[in-house]
C-alpha positions as CSV (number, residue, x, y, z in Angstrom):
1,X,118.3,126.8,82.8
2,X,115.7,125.2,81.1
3,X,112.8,126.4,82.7
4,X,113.8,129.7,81.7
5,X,114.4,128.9,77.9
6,X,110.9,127.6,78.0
7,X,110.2,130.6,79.6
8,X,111.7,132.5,76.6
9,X,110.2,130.6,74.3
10,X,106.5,130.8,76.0
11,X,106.8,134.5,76.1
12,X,107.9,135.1,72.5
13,X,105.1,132.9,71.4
14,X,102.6,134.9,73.5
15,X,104.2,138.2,72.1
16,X,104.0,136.7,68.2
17,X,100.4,135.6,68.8
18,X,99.4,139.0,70.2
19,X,101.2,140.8,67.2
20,X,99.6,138.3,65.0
21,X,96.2,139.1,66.3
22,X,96.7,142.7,66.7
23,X,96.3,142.5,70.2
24,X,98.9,144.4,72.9
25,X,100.1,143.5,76.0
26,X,99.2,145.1,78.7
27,X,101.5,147.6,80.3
28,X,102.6,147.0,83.7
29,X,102.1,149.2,86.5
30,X,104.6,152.2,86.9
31,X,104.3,153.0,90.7
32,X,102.7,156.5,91.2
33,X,102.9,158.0,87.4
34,X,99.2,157.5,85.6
35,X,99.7,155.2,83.1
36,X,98.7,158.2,80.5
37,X,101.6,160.3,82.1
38,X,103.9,157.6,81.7
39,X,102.5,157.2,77.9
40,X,103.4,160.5,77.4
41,X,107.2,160.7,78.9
42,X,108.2,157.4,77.5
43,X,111.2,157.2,75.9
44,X,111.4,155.9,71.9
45,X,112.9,153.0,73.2
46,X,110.7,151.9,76.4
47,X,107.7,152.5,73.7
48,X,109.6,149.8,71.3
49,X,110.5,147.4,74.4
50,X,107.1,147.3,74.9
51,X,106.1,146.5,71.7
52,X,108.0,143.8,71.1
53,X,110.3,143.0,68.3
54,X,109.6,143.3,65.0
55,X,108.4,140.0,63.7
56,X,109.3,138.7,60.6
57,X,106.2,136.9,59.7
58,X,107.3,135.1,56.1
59,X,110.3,133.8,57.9
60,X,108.4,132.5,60.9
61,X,106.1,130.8,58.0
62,X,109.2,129.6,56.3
63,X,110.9,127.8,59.1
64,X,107.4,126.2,60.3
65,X,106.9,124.9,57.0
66,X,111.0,123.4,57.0
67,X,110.4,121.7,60.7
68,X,107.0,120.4,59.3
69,X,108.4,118.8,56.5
70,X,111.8,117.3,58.1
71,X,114.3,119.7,56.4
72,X,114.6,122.1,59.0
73,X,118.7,121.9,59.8
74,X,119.5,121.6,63.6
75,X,123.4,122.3,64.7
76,X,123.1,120.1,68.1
77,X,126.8,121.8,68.6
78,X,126.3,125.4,68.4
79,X,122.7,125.3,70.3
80,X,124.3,123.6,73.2
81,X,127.2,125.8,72.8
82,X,125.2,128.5,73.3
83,X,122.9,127.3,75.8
84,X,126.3,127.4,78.1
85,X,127.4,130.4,77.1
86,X,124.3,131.8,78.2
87,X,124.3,129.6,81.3
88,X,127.5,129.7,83.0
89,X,129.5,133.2,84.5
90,X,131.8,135.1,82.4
91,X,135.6,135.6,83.2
């Protein structure tokens, strides 16, 4: 379980630095469609999947700047609460 939220957290990093720099991903591979057929059929939503999010920029800025300085709150309860929520099967 950790290794894949520091998975999660690698990969929205790499996703907020390319957006930062302008940069895209690259798209992966779509079996036997060209890439500029698949461009053309995607649907609005694969388009904003591959995208990304939209990033919030100020706020990212804002919470850097609390954690920096010490004031940043942490709720130890609801983050592990979480964690096993997203962890364990539902019944």
């Amino acid at each position: 379980m950790i290794n894949s939220v520091g998975q999660s957290i690698g990969n929205a990093i790499g996703a907020t630095s390319l957006r930062e720099s302008g940069k895209t991903r690259a798209a992966a591979p779509t079996g036997s469609v060209p890439a500029s057929a698949a461009a053309d059929v995607a649907s609005p939503a694969a388009r904003m999947a591959a995208e990304g999010a939209p990033v919030d920029m100020d706020k990212i800025a804002a919470i850097k700047s609390a954690i920096a300085s010490g004031n940043y709150p942490v709720n130890a309860d609801a983050i592990a609460e979480r964690m096993l929520e997203l962890d364990l099967p539902q019944k």
